[in-house]
Each structure stands twice: as structure tokens, then as C-alpha cells.
C-alpha positions in Angstrom: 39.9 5.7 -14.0 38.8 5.3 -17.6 37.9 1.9 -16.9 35.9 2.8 -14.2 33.9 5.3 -16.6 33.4 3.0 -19.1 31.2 1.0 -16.9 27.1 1.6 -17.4 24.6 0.9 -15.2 21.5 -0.9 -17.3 18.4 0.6 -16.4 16.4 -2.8 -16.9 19.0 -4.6 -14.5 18.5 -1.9 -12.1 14.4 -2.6 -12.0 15.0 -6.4 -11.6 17.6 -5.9 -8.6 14.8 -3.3 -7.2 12.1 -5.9 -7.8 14.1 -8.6 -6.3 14.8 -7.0 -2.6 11.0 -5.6 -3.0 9.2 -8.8 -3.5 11.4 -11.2 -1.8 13.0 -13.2 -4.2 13.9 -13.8 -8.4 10.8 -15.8 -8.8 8.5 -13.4 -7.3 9.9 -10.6 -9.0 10.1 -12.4 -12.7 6.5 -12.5 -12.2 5.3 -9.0 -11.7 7.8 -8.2 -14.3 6.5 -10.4 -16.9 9.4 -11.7 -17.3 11.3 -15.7 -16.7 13.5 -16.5 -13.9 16.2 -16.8 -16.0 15.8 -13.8 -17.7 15.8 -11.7 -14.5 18.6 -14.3 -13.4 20.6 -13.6 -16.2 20.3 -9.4 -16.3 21.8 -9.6 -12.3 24.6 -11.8 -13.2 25.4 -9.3 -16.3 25.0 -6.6 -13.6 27.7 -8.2 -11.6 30.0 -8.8 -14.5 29.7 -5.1 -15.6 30.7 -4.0 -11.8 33.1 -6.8 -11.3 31.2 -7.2 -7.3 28.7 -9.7 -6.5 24.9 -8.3 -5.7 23.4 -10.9 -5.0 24.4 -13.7 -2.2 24.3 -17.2 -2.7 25.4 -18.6 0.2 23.0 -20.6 2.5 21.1 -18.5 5.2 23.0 -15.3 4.1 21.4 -12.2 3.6 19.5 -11.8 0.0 21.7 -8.7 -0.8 25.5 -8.5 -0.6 27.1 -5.3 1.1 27.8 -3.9 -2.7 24.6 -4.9 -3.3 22.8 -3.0 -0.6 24.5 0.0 -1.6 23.6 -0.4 -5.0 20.2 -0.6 -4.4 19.9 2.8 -2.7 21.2 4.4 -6.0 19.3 1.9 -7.9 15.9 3.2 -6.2 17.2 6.9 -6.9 18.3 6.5 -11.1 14.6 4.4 -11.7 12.8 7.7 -9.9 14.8 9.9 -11.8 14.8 8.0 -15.3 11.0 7.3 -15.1 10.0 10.9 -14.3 12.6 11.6 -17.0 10.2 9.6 -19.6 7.3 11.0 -18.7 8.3 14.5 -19.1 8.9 13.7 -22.8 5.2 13.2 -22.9 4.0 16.4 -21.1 1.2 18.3 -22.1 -0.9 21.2 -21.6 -3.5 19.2 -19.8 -5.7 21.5 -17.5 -8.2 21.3 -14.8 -8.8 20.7 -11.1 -8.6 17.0 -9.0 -10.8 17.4 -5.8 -9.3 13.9 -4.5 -10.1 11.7 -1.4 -7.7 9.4 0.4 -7.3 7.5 3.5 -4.6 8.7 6.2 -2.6 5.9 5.5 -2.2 6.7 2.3 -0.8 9.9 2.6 2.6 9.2 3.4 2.8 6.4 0.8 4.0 5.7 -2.6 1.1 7.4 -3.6 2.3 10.8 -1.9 5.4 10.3 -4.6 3.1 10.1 -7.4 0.9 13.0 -6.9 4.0 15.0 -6.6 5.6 13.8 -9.5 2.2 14.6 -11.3 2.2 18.1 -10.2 5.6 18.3 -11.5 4.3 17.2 -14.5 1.0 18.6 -15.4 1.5 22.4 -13.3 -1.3 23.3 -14.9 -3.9 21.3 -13.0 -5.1 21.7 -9.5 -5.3 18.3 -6.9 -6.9 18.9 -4.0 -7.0 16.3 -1.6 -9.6 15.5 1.7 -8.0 13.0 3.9 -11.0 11.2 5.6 -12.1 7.4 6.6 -13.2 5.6 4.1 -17.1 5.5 4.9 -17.0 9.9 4.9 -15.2 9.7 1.9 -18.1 7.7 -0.6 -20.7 9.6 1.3 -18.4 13.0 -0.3 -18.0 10.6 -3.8 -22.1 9.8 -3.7 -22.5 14.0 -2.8 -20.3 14.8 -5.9 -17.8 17.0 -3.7 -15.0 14.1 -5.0 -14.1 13.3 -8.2 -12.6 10.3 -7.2 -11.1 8.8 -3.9 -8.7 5.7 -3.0 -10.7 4.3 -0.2 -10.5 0.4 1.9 -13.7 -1.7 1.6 -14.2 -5.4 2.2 -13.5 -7.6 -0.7 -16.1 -8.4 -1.8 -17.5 -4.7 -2.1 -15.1 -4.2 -4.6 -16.9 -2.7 -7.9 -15.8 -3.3 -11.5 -15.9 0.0 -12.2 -13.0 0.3 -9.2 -9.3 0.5 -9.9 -7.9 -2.6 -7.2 -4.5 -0.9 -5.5 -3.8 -3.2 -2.5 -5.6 -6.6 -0.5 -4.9 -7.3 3.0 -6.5 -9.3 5.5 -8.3 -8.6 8.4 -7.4 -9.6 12.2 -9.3 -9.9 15.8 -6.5 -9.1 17.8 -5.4 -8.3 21.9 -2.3 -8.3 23.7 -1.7 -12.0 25.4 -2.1 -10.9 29.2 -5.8 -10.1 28.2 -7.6 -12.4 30.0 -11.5 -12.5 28.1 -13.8 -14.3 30.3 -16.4 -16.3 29.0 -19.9 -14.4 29.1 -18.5 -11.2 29.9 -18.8 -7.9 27.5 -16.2 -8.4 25.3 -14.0 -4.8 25.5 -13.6 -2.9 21.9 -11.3 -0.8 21.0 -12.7 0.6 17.9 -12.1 3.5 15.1 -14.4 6.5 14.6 -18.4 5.5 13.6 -16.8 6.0 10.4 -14.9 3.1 10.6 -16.6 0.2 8.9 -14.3 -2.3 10.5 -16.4 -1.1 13.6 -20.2 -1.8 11.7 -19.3 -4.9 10.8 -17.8 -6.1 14.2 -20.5 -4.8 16.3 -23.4 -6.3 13.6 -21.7 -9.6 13.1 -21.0 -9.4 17.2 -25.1 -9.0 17.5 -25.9 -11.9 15.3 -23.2 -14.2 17.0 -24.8 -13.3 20.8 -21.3 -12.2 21.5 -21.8 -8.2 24.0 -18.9 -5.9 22.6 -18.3 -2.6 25.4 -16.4 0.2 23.3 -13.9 0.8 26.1 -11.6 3.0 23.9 -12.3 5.4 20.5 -9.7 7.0 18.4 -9.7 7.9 15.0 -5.9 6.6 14.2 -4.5 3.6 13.6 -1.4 4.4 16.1 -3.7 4.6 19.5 -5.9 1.6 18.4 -2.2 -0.4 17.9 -1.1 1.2 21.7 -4.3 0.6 23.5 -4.3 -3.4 21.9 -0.5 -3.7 23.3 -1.5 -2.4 26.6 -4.2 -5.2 27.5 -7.0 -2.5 27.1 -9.2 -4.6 25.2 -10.1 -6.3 21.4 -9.6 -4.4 18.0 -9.7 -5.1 14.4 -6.5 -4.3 12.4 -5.4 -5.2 9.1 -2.2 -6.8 8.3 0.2 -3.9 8.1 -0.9 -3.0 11.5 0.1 -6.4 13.6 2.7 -6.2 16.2 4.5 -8.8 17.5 3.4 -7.7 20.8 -0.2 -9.2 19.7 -1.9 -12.0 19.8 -4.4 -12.6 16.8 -8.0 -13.8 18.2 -9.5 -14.7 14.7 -11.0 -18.4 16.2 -12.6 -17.0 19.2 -14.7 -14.4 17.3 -16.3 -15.0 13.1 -13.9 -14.3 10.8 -13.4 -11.0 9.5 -13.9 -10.2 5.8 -10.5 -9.7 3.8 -10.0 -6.1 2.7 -9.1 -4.0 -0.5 -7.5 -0.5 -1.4 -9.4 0.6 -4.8 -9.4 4.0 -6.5 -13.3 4.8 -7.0 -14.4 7.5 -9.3 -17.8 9.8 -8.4 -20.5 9.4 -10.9 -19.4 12.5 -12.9 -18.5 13.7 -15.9 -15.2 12.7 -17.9 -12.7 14.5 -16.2 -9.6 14.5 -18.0 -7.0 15.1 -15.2 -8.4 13.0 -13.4 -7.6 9.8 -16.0 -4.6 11.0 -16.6 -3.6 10.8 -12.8 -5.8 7.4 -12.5 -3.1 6.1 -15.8 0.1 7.2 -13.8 -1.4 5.1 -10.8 -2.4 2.0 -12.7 1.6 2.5 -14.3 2.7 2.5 -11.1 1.4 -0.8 -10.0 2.3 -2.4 -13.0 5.9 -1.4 -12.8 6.2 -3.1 -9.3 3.3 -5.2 -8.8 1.8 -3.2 -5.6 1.6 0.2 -3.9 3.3 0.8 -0.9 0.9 1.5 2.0 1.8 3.3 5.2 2.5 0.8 8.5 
């Protein structure tokens, strides 16, 4: 037993194993941890020599994780949560003030989510409240000043200095493979709400192209666009996250659709103080694992 409690889990080992399984690979994850390969190579191996197991599997066409290794990793995910919100507790102060926040519904149930709770945790003193709209309602709300900020989805090349860049994704025509589109017929949409500007730009580049596009089907989520696509009803544009392999993608037979961006957007407002405080614990968080999560 004492030998067993001598044994310490390093925290830095801990973040490259977590980075490893979340971006596929050592080389991958030396990268968005500014670190070399061998480095990140090297804190694994000294993992596995402090916990006498092997984590990682190096035998052809094996799994990236061993079983150890995948049970490791749930506690792994667990102590960096803990240990991070531990450090920035050391560093809480007696900031004050209200958030009025915007965000997609996608990115409610995301990473994100995590971080505005551990803010709260942090900082009890100020108020985030947060309007979960499309992204077109929620810069007409930024441009009215009823937002201090918002993380919103715009093409690419929309994307504003000023913004803070979260997330890219691309952009897909797709149907389900028994749907049949005969040449000069209307073309059936399934489209978002009118403030969808996936919708905009399909039914003005659709106009320009002499293609007709019939919205057969409207719904404002994600989930009964993917349901009416997989059962034949007609043509939508999804983003990456949301293909199924249960879809065809139709990108040739209709112009190519702009790739897309998550960004944090502040209103044209005074300095708000909470609010760059909460924008710097979202920036950390990207930087510690090279991405945000966003909801599939």
C-alpha cells in the first residue's frame, strides 16, 4: 500500500494524455501545446513508468488508448477541471457588474456552458444573463445595444478583427441518397428560421445561379433540419458537426457554400469589466486545448 501512495499523478502529463485522445494524435497535440513531440512523448512514457501500466498503445491498428489508459483519462479530465478552477480561485476578486450575453443554441450545452459556470463560481458577484437566439437576431440585439457581447456563426470571411475566433467549420449542400432531384424542377429546401443566414445566402446565390429553391420544410433547430434531410424530404445546408452518415453531400451540383466561423463579438459599448474578464477565461480556454467544444 505505501507504494501505491507514493505514486503522483503529474498534472502536465495529465494535460498531454487529455490533449492526445482530444486531438487525435502526439503530433497534433504537441502543437496546440506548444510543445515537441518528444517532449509530450517523453511526459506519457514517464506517466507510464510512475504507474507501472501502459497508456498509450503501440501496436498496429490498435486502439489509441490502452484499457488503463481509458480509465485514466476519465480521472484525468476530472483532476485538470478541478486543478484549473483551483488556480483561478487564487486569483478571485471582487469584480462586479452584470453580462447581458448572447449565444447560439448550440452553444449552450457546450464547453462554453462549463465556463460560464465556473465563472459564476468565481466572480458571485456579477450577473450573466444570457439570450439564446440565431445568429442574425442576435447582432441586430448587439447593433440595438441590448448585448454586451454575443458568440455568434458568420461566414469566414465576415469575421471582424475586433472579433474573438472560437471555432471554423465548413459548410455542406446535403440530401439523403434516395432523393432523386430532377433537372429543371424546383429544387426542395429545407431551411432554418428567416434568421438563418445559411438560408439568405442559399436562396440569393440560388437566384443568381437560375437554380428555383421551394422551402418544403421550416424549423428553427438543427435536429428536424438533420430528420427531414435523412427522410428524402428535400435539400439543406448543414455545417460539419451536423453530417450524418445517412447523407449524401451535394456540394458539386449547387455553388459552393462559404466556410463558416464561431467568434465572440462585443456591442459597441463602453468598457465593461466583467465582461473582459469572462472574454480572458474564454480565450484561456482555447488556448489550453486548441478549440472549444461545440454541440453535435
Amino acid at each position: 500500500m505505501a507504494g501505491v501512495m507514493s505514486r503522483r499523478l503529474d498534472v502536465d502529463a495529465l494535460r498531454a494524455m487529455v490533449a492526445i485522445e482530444k486531438h487525435g494524435g502526439v503530433t497534433r497535440a504537441a502543437e496546440v501545446l506548444g510543445l515537441s513531440q518528444s517532449a509530450v512523448s517523453h511526459k506519457i512514457r514517464r506517466l507510464e513508468a510512475s504507474l507501472d501500466c501502459e497508456i498509450l498503445s503501440r501496436k498496429a491498428n490498435a486502439p489509441m488508448f490502452t484499457s488503463s489508459g481509458q480509465d485514466l483519462l476519465g480521472y484525468a479530465r476530472r483532476i485538470l477541471g478541478i486543478h484549473d478552477e483551483a488556480i483561478l480561485s487564487l486569483s478571485k476578486s471582487t469584480l462586479q457588474g452584470k453580462i447581458a450575453l448572447g449565444m447560439t443554441e448550440d452553444t449552450t450545452c457546450t464547453d462554453l456552458s462549463r465556463i460560464l459556470g465556473r465563472f459564476r463560481r468565481l466572480y458571485p458577484e456579477v450577473s450573466v444573463r444570457t439570450q439564446v437566439r440565431m445568429s442574425l437576431a442576435l447582432q441586430k440585439l448587439l447593433g440595438e445595444g441590448a448585448l454586451d457581447a454575443a458568440i455568434i456563426q458568420v461566414f469566414q470571411h465576415e469575421v471582424r478583427p475586433t472579433d474573438i475566433l472560437l471555432f471554423r467549420e465548413s459548410l455542406h449542400w446535403v440530401k439523403s441518397p434516395e432523393l432523386i432531384l430532377a433537372k429543371g424542377d424546383p429544387v426542395p429546401f429545407l431551411s432554418f428560421d428567416d434568421n438563418c443566414f445559411y438560408r439568405r445566402w442559399g436562396l440569393d446565390i440560388s437566384q443568381d445561379e437560375g437554380t428555383v429553391f421551394e422551402i418544403v420544410f421550416e424549423c428553427s433547430s438543427a435536429a428536424g433540419i438533420i430528420a427531414g434531410v435523412t427522410s428524402g424530404l428535400g435539400v439543406a445546408l448543414l455545417s460539419q458537426r451536423h453530417l450524418q452518415p445517412g447523407m449524401e453531400i451535394a456540394d458539386k451540383q449547387f455553388p459552393k457554400p462559404p466556410d463558416l466561423a464561431y467568434v465572440i463579438r462585443r456591442a459597441r459599448n463602453p468598457r465593461n469589466p466583467a465582461l473582459e474578464t469572462l472574454v480572458k477565461e474564454i480565450e484561456a480556454e482555447v488556448r489550453r486545448h486548441g478549440t472549444l467544444q461545440i454541440a453535435v
